[in-house]
C-alpha positions in Angstrom: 6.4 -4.6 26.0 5.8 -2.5 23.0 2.2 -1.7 22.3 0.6 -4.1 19.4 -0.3 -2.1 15.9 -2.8 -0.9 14.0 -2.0 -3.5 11.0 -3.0 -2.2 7.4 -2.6 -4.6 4.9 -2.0 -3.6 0.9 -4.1 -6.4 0.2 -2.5 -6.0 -3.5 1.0 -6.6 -2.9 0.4 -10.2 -1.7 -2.4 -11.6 -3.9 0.3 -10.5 -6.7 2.8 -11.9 -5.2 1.1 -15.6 -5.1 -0.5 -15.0 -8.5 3.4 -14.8 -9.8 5.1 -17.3 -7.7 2.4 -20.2 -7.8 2.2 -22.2 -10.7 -1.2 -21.4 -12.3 -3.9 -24.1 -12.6 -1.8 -26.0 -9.1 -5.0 -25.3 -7.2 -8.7 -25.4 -8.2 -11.9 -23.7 -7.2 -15.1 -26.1 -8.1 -15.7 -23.8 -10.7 -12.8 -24.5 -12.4 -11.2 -21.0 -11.9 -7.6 -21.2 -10.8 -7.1 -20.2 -7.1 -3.4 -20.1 -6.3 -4.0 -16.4 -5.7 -6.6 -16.2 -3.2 -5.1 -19.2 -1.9 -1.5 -17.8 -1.3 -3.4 -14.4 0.3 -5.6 -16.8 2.7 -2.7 -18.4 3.5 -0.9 -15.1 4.4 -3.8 -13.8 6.6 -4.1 -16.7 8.5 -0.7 -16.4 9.6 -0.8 -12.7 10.3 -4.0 -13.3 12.9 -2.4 -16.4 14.4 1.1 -14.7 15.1 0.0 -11.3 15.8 -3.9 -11.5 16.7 -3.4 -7.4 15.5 -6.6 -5.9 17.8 -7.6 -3.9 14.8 -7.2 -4.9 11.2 -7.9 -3.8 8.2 -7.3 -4.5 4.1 -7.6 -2.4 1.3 -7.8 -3.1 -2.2 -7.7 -1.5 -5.8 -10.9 -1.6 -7.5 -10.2 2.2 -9.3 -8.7 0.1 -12.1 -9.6 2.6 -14.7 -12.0 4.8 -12.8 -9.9 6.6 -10.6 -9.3 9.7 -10.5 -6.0 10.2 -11.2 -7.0 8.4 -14.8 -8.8 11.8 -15.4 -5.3 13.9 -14.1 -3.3 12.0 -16.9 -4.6 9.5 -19.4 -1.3 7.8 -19.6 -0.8 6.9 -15.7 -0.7 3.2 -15.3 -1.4 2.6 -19.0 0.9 0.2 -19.8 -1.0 -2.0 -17.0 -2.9 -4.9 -18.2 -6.4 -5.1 -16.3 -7.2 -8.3 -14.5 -8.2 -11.3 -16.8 -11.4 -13.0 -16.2 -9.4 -15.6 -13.6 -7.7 -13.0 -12.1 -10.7 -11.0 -11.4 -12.6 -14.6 -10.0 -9.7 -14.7 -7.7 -9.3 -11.1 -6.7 -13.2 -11.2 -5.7 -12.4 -14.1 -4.0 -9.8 -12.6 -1.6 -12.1 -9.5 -0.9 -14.9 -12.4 0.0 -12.2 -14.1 2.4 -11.0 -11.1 4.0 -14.6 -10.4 5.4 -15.2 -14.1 6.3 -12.1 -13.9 8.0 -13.1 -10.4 10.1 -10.7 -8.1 8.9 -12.7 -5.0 7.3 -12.1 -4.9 3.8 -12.2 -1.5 2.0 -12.5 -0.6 -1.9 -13.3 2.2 -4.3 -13.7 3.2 -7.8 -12.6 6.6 -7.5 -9.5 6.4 -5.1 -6.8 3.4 -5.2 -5.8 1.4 -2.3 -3.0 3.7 -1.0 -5.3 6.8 -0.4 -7.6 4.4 1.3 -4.7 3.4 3.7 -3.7 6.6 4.2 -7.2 7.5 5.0 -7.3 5.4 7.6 -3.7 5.9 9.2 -5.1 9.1 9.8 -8.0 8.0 11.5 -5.9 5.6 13.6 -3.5 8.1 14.7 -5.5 10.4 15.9 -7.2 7.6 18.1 -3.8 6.8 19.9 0.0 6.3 20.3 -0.2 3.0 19.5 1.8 2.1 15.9 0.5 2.1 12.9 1.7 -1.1 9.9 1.0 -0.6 7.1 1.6 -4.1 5.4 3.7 -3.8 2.4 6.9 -3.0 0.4 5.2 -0.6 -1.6 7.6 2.8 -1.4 4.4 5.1 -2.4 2.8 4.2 0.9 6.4 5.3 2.6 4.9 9.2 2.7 2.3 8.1 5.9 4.8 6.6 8.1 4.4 10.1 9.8 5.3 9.3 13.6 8.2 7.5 14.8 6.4 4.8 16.2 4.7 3.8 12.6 6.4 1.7 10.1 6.0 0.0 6.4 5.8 -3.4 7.0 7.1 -6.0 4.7 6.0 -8.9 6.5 6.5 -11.8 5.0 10.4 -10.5 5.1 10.0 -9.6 8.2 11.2 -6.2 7.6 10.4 -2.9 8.9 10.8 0.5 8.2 10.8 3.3 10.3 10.9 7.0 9.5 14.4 7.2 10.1 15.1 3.8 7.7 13.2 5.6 4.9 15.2 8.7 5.1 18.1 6.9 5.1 17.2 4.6 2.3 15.8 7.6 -0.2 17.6 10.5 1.3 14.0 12.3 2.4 11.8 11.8 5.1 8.1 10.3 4.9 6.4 13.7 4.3 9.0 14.9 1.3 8.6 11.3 -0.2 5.9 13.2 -2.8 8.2 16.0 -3.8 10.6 13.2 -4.0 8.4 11.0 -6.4 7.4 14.1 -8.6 11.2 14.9 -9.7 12.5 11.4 -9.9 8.9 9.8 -11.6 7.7 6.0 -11.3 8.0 4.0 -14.5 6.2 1.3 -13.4 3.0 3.7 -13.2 3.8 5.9 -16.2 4.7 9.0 -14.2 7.8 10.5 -16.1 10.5 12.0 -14.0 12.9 15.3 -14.6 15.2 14.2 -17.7 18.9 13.5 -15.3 17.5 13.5 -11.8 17.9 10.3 -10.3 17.1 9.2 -6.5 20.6 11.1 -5.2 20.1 14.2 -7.4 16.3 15.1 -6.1 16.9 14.2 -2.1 20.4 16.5 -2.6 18.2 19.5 -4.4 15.1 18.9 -2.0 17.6 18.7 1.1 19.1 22.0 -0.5 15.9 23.7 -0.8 13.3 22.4 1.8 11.0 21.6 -0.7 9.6 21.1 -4.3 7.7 24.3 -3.9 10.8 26.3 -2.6 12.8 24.7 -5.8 10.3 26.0 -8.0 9.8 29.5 -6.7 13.5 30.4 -7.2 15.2 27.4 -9.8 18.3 30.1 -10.3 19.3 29.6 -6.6 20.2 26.0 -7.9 23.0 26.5 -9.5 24.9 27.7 -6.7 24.0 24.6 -5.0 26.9 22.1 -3.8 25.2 19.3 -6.6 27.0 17.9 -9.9 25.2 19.7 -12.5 23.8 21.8 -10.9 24.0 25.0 -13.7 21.5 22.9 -15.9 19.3 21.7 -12.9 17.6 25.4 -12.1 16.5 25.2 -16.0 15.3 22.1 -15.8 13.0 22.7 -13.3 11.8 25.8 -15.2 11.0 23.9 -18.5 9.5 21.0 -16.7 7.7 22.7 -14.1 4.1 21.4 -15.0 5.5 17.9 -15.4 6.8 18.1 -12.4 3.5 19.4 -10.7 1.3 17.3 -12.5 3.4 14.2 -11.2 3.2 15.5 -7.7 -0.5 15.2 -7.9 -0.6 11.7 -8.9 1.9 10.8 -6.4 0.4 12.2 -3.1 -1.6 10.1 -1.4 -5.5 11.0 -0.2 -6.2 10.9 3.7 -9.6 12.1 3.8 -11.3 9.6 1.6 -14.7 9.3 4.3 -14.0 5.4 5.4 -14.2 5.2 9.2 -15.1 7.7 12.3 -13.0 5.8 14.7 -10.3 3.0 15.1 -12.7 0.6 17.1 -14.8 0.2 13.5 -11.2 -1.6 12.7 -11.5 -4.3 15.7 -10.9 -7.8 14.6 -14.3 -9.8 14.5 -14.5 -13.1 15.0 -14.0 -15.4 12.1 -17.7 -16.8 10.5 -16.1 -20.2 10.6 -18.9 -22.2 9.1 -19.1 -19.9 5.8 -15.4 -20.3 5.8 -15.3 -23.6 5.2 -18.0 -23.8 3.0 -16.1 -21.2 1.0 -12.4 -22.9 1.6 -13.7 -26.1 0.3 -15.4 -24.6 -2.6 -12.3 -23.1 -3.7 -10.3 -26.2 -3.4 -8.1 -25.6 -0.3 -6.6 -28.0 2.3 -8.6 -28.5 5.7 -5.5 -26.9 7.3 -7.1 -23.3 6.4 -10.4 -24.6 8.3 -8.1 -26.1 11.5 -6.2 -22.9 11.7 -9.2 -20.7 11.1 -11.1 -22.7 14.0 -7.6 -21.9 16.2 -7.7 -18.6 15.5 -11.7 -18.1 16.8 -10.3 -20.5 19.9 -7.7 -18.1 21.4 -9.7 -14.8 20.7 -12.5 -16.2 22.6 -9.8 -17.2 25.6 -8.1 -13.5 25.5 -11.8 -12.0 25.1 
C-alpha cells in the first residue's frame, strides 16, 4: 500500500470553479451575501477529509491581489483581471474562515501568490520524507514542483493525476524546465507575453535542443542549425526579445522559500471545532449534511487516533 500524501490544496481553483458553475443567489448567508462559493469549496473539503483523511493538509490562497510582488516586476501582469467584488470577497473570507474551522492550516500573503506559498511548503514537506506530495489542482504553473517521482498535480475532483513523467509528456519538458518553458511560450491569461511564433512544440524542441533557456540565450546563432522548422529566424528572435523573455521567466518561477513552516508536523490535520462549525454552516445558509459529515469526520479520526 502506497504511502498517503502530503495534500496541498490551490484553495483558488475550486472556490472559482463553484463561483462559475453555481447559479448565483441559489444559496444564502443570513447576511444576505450569496454563498454558492464557499459553499461548493466546503463541500469539496469535506469530501477530501472523508475519502482521504490526508495526515497533513494544508490550503493556500491568493490575497497578493494587487500587492504582490511580481505587480512591481511588470505593471501589466494579471491586469486584465477583475478584483473580487464585494460578494466575492464575503465569500472568499468565508472559505479561508472554513478551512481553519475545518483543521486544515490555511496560508495567505500580500506579497507572494498562492503558488509560491505551495511551493514553499512542498519544499518543506520533501525534505521531511519520501512520502508524496499533491498538490491539489489543474493549475499548469504549479507543474514546475512536482520534483520527485513520487509527487504529483492533483486534479481531484477529475480524479486525475500527474506525475513527472505525465507532464513531460504532455508539454514536452520536465517539472524543473516548465519555467524556461512558460518564459518563451507566455500565459495570456496572466498577461505575460510569449516570443512572437513559438508555440508549446517550438520552445520544448529549442529547450530540448539546448538544455536550457540560459544556454539558448548565451549562443541564439547555434539555433539555426537546429533540426526545428524555422529555425534561421528563431536564434534572432531570442536576441531581440531577450529581456522579454527574462523578465517573463521571473514572473513565472515559483518562490520556495517564502518562511511559512519549520516542519511537516505543523501541517497535521486537527480536529474539526465542530460546534463553531455549525454555528458558521447555519449562518451561511447550508444543509445540516455539512454538520453530519463534519461530526463523521471528527468520529473516525478520534477511532484511528
Amino acid at each position: 500500500m502506497s504511502p498517503a500524501p502530503v495534500c496541498l490544496i490551490d484553495a483558488s481553483i475550486y472556490i472559482f470553479r463553484y463561483y462559475f458553475s453555481l447559479p448565483p443567489n441559489w444559496i444564502c448567508a443570513k447576511t444576505g451575501f450569496s454563498t454558492e462559493a464557499a459553499y461548493g469549496y466546503t463541500g469539496f473539503l469535506l469530501k477530501l477529509l472523508q475519502e482521504q483523511s490526508p495526515p497533513w493538509v494544508a490550503a493556500c490562497f491568493d490575497e497578493s491581489l494587487q500587492s504582490g510582488f511580481r505587480h512591481q516586476l511588470s505593471p501589466v501582469y494579471k491586469s486584465s483581471r477583475a478584483l473580487p467584488d464585494e460578494t466575492l470577497a464575503y465569500q472568499l473570507n468565508a472559505c479561508r474562515q472554513v478551512t481553519e474551522l475545518l483543521g486544515v492550516a490555511s496560508f495567505a500573503s500580500a506579497e507572494y501568490e498562492a503558488d509560491d506559498l505551495l511551493a514553499s511548503l512542498s519544499r518543506v514537506c520533501r525534505a521531511a520524507g519520501p512520502e508524496p506530495v499533491a498538490v491539489l489542482s489543474r493549475d499548469k504553473d504549479l507543474s514546475q514542483i512536482i520534483a520527485r517521482p513520487q509527487d504529483f498535480l492533483w486534479d481531484y475532483s477529475a480524479d486525475k493525476r500527474h506525475y513527472p513523467d505525465d507532464i513531460e509528456r504532455r508539454f514536452g519538458v520536465p517539472p524543473e524546465q516548465m519555467a524556461d518553458f512558460q518564459a518563451l511560450v507566455g500565459d495570456s491569461s496572466d498577461d505575460i507575453d510569449g516570443v512572437p511564433g513559438v508555440g508549446p512544440k517550438t520552445a520544448a524542441a529549442l529547450l530540448t535542443a539546448a538544455g536550457s533557456l540560459d544556454a539558448l540565450l548565451q549562443n541564439p546563432e547555434a539555433v539555426a542549425s537546429y533540426p526545428i522548422r524555422g529555425a534561421r529566424s528563431l536564434g534572432q528572435k531570442l536576441i531581440d526579445y531577450q529581456a522579454q523573455i527574462l523578465l517573463a521567466r521571473k514572473l513565472v518561477t515559483l518562490v520556495d522559500t517564502v518562511p511559512l513552516i519549520d516542519h511537516r508536523r505543523e501541517l497535521v490535520a486537527r480536529p474539526i471545532q465542530l460546534e463553531a462549525f455549525a454555528e458558521f454552516s447555519r449562518s451561511m445558509g447550508w444543509p445540516a449534511s455539512f454538520i453530519a459529515r463534519a461530526r463523521t469526520i471528527n468520529e473516525y479520526r478520534t477511532l484511528s487516533a
